[in-house]
C-alpha positions, -999 to +999 in steps of 0.1 A: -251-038+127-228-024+157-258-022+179-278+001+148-311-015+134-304-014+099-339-007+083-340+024+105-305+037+090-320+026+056-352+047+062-331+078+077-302+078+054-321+066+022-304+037+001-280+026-017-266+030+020-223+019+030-225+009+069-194+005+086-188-007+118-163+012+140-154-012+161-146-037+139-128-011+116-104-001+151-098-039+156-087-046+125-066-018+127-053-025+160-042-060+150-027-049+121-005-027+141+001-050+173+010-084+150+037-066+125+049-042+155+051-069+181+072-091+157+094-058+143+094-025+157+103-005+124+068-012+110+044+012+098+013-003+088-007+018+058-044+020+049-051+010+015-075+040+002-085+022-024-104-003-006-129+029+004-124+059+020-141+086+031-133+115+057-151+098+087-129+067+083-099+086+075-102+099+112-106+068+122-075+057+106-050+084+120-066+077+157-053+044+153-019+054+144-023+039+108-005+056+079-025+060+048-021+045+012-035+069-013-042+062-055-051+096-065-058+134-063-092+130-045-082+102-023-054+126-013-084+156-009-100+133+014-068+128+034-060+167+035-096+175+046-090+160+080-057+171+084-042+136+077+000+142+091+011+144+052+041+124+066+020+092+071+012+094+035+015+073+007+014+082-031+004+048-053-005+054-088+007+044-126-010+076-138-007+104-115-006+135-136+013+166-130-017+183-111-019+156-089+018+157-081+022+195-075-009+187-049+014+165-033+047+183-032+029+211-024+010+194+008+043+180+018+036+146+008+054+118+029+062+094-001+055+094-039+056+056-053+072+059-085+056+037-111+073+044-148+099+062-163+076+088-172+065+097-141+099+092-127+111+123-155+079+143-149+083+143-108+119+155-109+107+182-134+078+192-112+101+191-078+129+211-099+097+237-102+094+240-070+130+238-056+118+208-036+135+169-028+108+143-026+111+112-011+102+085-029+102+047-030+104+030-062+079+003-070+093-032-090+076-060-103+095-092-091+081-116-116+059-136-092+024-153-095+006-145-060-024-173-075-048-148-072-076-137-099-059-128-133-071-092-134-058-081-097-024-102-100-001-070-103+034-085-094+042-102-128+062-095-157+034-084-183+017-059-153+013-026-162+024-020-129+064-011-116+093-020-132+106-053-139+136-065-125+128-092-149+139-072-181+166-050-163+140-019-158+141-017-123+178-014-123+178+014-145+151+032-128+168+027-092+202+046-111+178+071-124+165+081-092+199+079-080+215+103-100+186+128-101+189+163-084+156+163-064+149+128-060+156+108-025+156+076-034+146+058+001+133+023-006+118+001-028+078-014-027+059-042-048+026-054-048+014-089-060-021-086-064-049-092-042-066-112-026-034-136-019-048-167+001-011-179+001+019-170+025+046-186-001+044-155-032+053-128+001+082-155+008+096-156-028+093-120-035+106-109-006+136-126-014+139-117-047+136-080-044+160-079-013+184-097-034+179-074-064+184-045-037+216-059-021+231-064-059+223-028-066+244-015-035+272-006-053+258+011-072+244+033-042+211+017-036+205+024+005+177+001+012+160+026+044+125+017+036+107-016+021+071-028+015+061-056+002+028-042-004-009-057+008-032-079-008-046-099+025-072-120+018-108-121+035-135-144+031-166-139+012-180-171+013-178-198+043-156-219+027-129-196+026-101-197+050-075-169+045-043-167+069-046-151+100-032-115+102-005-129+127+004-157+095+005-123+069+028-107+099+053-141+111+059-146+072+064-114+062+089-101+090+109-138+091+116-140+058+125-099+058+150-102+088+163-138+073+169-122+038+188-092+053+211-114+075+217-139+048+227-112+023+243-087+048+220-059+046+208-035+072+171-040+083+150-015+067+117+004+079+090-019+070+056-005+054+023-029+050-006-020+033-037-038+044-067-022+023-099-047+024-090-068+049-096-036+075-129-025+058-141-059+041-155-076+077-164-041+089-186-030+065-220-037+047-243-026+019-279-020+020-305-019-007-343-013-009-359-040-035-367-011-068-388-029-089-401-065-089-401-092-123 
């Protein structure tokens, strides 16, 4: 594995054992960046923590000029322990609690991803504190079925995830963070679920959040910043063919650049966030055989 013999990492590390290998991690990384940049040069392309992360491959990540997609206070530890530029970072989360947020603010977080009503209430209390504005993206649900495995489909209406433009939430919520005192409202972000096999669900939500953003101009919404989240597929088996990472990138940025001509907008800053599809063909487990049946 990357040149390693992996029974002599098993017998000098012990097991259960992650092995990760770096050149396949920089790759990925690499194409991520050249595919999305190469087709649209407002990209910033963000590491899914949540996939795995540890300080070693958080280091890798910032040599590579990635940003970095964080879920909670120790994912956020990890990033601060290697000096992680807190502008590159990304706060995901439907339960951050108040600690985890005054970590944040505190650090000098790049974005908080605002995920309910109550967070969006308990962040402007907590950056009031502080005498602070945090920018912040809002995350919606646009209503869309990605075909993906019921419990990791996150983009539809009963998701615990975002608000609904659906039911009229994600209006209110964008007014909300509109009127509040230490709130910069900078974009908006959804997530469909992972792993998507299918180009077609980015097409259709795309669309439909850019139109829900262009109706919501009036009302003050200044569209700066947009992601439509991650969810890239790998395989796990050989009959599994996901998309290319240039087919995630050509879909994404044509129908983002159509969609903002058709409906008059300016084109914002665009944020991916591949997660398993950078660590998933990079990365192994091994196991000794415990006891035998």
């Amino acid at each position: 594995i990357g040149g390693c013999d992996a029974v002599e990492l098993a017998s000098a590390f012990g097991t259960p054992l992650y092995v990760f290998d770096e050149e396949t991690l920089r790759a990925q990384c690499k194409s991520f960046i050249r595919e999305f940049q190469s087709r649209y040069s407002n990209s910033t392309v963000a590491y899914a923590s949540k996939a795995y992360i540890n300080p070693a491959l958080a280091q890798i990540f910032h040599a590579e000029g990635m940003g970095l997609d964080v879920v909670s206070g120790g994912e956020l530890a990890v990033a601060q322990s290697v000096n992680f530029p807190p502008h590159l970072v990304f706060f995901h989360g439907n339960n951050k609690t108040g600690e985890e947020l005054e970590q944040a603010l505190k650090w000098g977080i790049g974005r908080i991803v605002i995920d309910s009503f109550y967070e969006l209430s308990l962040l402007e209390t907590i950056a009031s504190r502080a005498q602070k504005t945090q920018d912040v993206l809002l995350r919606v649900s646009p209503g869309i079925d990605p075909h993906t495995h019921t419990k990791t489909t996150t983009g539809i209406l009963d998701s615990k995830f975002g608000f609904s433009i659906e039911t009229g939430d994600a209006k209110k919520a964008v007014q909300c963070a509109i009127n509040a005192s230490y709130i910069n409202l900078k974009g908006l972000h959804f997530h469909l679920g992972s792993p998507i096999f299918e180009l077609e669900p980015y097409q259709t939500a795309i669309a439909v959040v850019l139109a829900f953003a262009s109706q919501l101009r009036e009302e003050g919404l200044e569209l700066q910043e947009f992601s439509p989240g991650g969810g890239f597929a790998v395989a796990y088996t050989r009959d599994q063919v996901p998309p290319d990472i240039s087919d995630y990138a050509e879909t994404i940025v044509n129908t983002l650049t159509d969609e903002c001509q058709r409906l008059g907008l300016d084109e914002p800053r665009l944020i991916v966030e591949p997660g398993r599809i950078i660590t998933g063909p990079a990365g192994v487990a091994l196991y000794r055989v415990g006891a035998v049946k």
